[in-house]
Structures are given as C-alpha cells and as structure tokens.
C-alpha positions, 0 to 999 in steps of 0.5 A: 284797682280800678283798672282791673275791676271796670274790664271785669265788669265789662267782661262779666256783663256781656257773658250775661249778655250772651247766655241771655240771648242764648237760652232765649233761642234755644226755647225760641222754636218752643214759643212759636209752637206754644203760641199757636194754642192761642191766648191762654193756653198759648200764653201759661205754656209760653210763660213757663218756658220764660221760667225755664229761661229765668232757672237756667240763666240766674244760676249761670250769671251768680244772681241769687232770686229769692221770695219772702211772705210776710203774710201767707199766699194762696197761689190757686186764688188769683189776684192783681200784683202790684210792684214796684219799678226801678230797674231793667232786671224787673221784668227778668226776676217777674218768672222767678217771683212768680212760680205759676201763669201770670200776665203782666202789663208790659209797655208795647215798644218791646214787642219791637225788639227781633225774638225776644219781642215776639216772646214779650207779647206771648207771654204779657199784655202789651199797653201803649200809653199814648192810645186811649184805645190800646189802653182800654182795650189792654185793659179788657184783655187783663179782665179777661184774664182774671175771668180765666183764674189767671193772676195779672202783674202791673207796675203801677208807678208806669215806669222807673222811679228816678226820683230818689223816693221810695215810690213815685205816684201811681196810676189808677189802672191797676187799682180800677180793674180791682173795684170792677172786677172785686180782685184782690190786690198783692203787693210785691218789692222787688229789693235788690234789683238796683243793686243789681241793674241800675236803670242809668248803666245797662252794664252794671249788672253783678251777682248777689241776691234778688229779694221779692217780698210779698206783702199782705193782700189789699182786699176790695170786697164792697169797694165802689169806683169813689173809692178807688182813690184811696185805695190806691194811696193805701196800697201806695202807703203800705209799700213805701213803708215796707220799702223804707223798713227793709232799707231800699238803697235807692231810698237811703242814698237818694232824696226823699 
C-alpha cells in the first residue's frame, strides 16, 4: 500500500506546488500595479489579491479554511493577532483567517525568493531579527499601521515550535506595541495545519480541513511597560489551554 500512496503523495504535492505558482503569476502584474498606490493603499489592495490567490488555490488542492469564534469579533476595530506557529501552511491560510487588510510580521529572508518575495514584502512587514535597527524600525512601521486602523498579525513564538509542547515561549514584541499604543490583543490557532504541512517534510501536505480559532480579546487598557510581562504570559496561558482543549496533535503526540 505503500507503494502506491508515497507516488501519490508526491503526485498530489507538486499539483499543489504548480497551481501555487500558477495563480501567483497570474495576479503578479496585478501586484505590481497595486504596490505603486504606496504603503496603505498599495499594500490593502496587494493583500486582497493574496485573498484572491488563497480562494482560488485551497479549493483547487481539497484543503478546507475554516474560522471559529469562541467569542464575538468586531472587524471595524483594529487589533494585534497573535498565533500561534507550527507549520509552513501558516502564512497561506493567514488571508483566509483574515477576511479584511492586515499586516503580519514576516521574517525578511523570504523578501529574497524571485516573485513570490516582491508580494511577500508588499503585503507584510518584513523583520530581520539579527539587526536591532531592522527591529525597531518594523516595529515603527507596525504602529504605523495601527495609526491607519489597520490590524497587524504576529507570530509570537518567532518561529516553528519543534518542541512537542503546545507552545514555545514568546517574545515580548507583540505584547509591547499593545501597551504602547493600548491596542487590544486577539488571539488566534491555527489547528490543523500540522496535519496538513509538517514543518520537517515540505512534501506531506494533504487535503482536509484547516481550522482558525479566534479566542477572546486580551484587553490592554491602563496597562504600563511593568506589565508587559504578565501580559504576555497570560496571553501565553490562554492559548496553551485552548490548544490542549481542542487536542492539537502535535500536543497529544510529542513531549510535553
């Protein structure tokens, strides 16, 4: 049975492979027009042609988005996301979670890749971790963009959790420009996109369902920098819980 499944397999993730690419330049010259309107402007209409990408692909691969609200959601109001971060499949299902412009915090190295970087760095903010002045000024950009009602994403853990824990530690970044600019925080898992990328094997992707489960907003009213710590290890606590409830596989089959 192997035998047959594994060729398959194989089969199944470079048809996924092409129609990524695909669709990508088809709405490539549709970018390049979109990102001369500049930062905001350039950059809601640049990250709805990547929704335009996200409801043509999923549906063509068999891979099923879907948002859950265990509390209820204001859309006009804008907010910092949080999510958590385990698997390449992450950044694709980021326009189907998110029906309306949003700036996530992306690492800078996939500016790099040829087409797909120039829309990566149109339609997030890009960071490089290493440069203390990259950092900052990522970080002026993403006030910015609350400044303009627009919703920013970060992944707080900074990258794949490998450790067979529900979570790894987080950074403070997310939880910083909250305090300073009194921006609620929202937090959000993303459920099934182990099952469906792993972060080891770029070819195991497979059809199925992809759950986004918005938890209850994390207000920062009144909170002062001293408090940023415990803010972010409540925030850290709610989504381990809700990741535990809903059994995250990676949770129920790794080390704790």
């Amino acid at each position: 049975m192997r035998r047959i499944r594994q060729p398959l397999q194989w089969a199944y993730c470079i048809y996924a492979l092409l129609v990524f690419v695909a669709v990508m330049l088809v709405l490539f010259p549709l970018v390049i027009l979109a990102s001369l309107l500049g930062r905001i402007r350039g950059g809601n209409l640049v990250y709805r042609l990547c929704m335009l990408w996200a409801d043509i692909w999923f549906p063509l691969v068999g891979i099923r988005p879907r948002r859950l609200y265990e509390a209820p959601y204001d859309p006009s109001r804008p907010c910092i996301f949080v999510a958590n971060h385990i698997s390449y499949l992450d950044a694709a299902l980021v326009v189907k979670a998110f029906r309306r412009p949003l700036r996530p915090l992306g690492k800078v190295e996939l500016s790099k890749i040829p087409v797909f970087g120039f829309i990566y760095r149109n339609a997030i903010v890009t960071v490089d971790r290493s440069s203390p002045e990259n950092r900052a000024d990522s970080v002026r950009i993403l006030k910015s963009v609350l400044r303009h009602g627009i919703s920013v994403l970060v992944f707080p853990e900074g990258t794949f959790n490998l450790s067979g824990a529900p979570l790894k530690s987080f950074y403070d970044g997310a939880f910083r420009i909250a305090v300073e600019t009194q921006t609620p925080i929202r937090p959000v898992l993303f459920l099934d996109n182990y099952d469906r990328l792993h972060y080891a094997r770029l070819f195991s992707l497979t059809p199925g369902r992809c759950r986004a489960v918005y938890l209850e907003e994390v207000p920062v009213a009144g909170l002062g920098p001293e408090q940023i710590p415990g803010l972010r290890d409540r925030v850290h606590a709610l989504m381990e819980e809700r990741l535990r409830h809903y059994g995250a596989s990676w949770v129920t089959s790794g080390e704790d």
